[in-house]
C-alpha positions in Angstrom: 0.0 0.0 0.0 1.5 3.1 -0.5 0.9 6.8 0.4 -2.2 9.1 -0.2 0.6 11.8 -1.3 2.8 11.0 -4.3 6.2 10.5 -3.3 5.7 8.5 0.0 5.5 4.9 0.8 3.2 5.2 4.0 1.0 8.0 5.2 1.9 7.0 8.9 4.1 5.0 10.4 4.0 2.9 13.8 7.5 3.1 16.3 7.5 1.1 18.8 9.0 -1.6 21.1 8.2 -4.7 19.9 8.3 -5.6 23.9 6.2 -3.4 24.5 3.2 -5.3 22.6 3.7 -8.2 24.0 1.2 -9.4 27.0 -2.0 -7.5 26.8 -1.2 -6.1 22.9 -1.7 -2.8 23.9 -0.2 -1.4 21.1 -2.1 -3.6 18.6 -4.9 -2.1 20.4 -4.4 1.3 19.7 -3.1 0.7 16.3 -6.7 -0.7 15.5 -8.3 1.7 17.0 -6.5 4.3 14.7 -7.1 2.6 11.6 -11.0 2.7 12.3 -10.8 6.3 13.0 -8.8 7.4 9.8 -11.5 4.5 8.0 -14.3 6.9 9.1 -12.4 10.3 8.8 -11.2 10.1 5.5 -12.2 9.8 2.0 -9.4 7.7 0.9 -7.7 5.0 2.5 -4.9 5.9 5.2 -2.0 3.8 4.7 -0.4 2.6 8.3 2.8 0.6 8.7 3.3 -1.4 11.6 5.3 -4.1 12.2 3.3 -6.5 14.0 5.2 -9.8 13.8 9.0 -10.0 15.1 10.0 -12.3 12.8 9.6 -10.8 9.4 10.0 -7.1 10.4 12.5 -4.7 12.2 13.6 -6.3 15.0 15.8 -4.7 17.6 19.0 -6.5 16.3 18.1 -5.9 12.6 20.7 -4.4 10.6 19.0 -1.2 8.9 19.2 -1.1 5.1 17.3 0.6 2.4 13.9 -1.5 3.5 13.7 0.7 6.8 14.5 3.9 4.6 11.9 3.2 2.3 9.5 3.0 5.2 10.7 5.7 7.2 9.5 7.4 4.3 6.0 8.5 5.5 3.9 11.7 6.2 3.9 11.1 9.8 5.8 8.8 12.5 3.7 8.2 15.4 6.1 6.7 18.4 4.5 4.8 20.8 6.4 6.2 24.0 7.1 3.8 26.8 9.4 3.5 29.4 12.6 2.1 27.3 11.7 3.2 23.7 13.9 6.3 24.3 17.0 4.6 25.6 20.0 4.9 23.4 20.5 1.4 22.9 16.7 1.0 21.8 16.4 0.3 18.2 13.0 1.9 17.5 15.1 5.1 19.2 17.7 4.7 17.8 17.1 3.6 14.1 13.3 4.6 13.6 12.6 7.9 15.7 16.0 9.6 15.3 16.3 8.4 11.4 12.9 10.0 10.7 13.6 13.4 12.6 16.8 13.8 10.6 15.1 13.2 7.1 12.1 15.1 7.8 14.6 17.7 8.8 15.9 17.6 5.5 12.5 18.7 3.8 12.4 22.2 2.2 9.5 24.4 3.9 8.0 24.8 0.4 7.5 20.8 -0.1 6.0 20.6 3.6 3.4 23.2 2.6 3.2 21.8 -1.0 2.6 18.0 0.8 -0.3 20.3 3.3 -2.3 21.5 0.1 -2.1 17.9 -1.2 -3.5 16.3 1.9 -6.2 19.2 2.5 -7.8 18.3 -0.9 -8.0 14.5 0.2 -9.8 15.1 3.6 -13.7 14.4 4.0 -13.9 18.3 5.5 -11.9 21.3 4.2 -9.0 22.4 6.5 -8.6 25.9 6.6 -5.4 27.4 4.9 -3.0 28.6 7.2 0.2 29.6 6.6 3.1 28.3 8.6 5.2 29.9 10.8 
């Protein structure tokens, strides 16, 4: 699935501790719970990446190569903030959080507000045009 904007692979993506889902699947919880909000919010279909099984996705000993980049390339990143997902030695910190930050960084202010105007128009209800600051 790819992007509701040209030129990304996901609209959102999930970071998170896969240890942290394990036990009650809180996070799976929430992720569902998102995805049936954006289902009744928006026009088209929201695409969400999250990396529910350990065993064919990121895990925290994963080497990160252009599969994680590719990814990582997404409208928004939405961590899922626990008590060791900011540690240095975490991977989603580490190599998901801190790898996104530095390439959204990178964006010119004139593509953020370009990528705005494009998401606006897909949107069940009209956003007002704001300029940013």
């Amino acid at each position: 699935m790819s992007s509701i904007i040209e030129g990304y692979n996901y609209d959102i993506f999930i970071s998170y501790r896969q240890k942290d889902n394990k036990g009650d699947k809180w996070v799976s919880e929430f992720v569902d719970s998102l995805k049936t909000e954006l289902e009744s919010t928006f026009k088209e279909e929201i695409s969400v990446y999250f990396d529910i099984n350990p065993h064919d996705g990121l895990l925290e000993t994963h080497d990160v190569d252009a599969s994680l980049k590719e990814k990582l390339n997404c409208l928004v990143l939405i961590p899922i903030i626990s008590r060791t997902y900011c540690d240095p030695k975490s991977f989603a910190w580490e190599n998901e959080f801190k790898a996104f930050v530095k390439q959204a960084s990178q964006v010119e202010k004139s593509d953020i507000l370009t990528t705005l105007d494009r998401f606006r128009e897909t949107m069940l209800f009209r956003l007002p045009k704001t300029p940013l600051s």
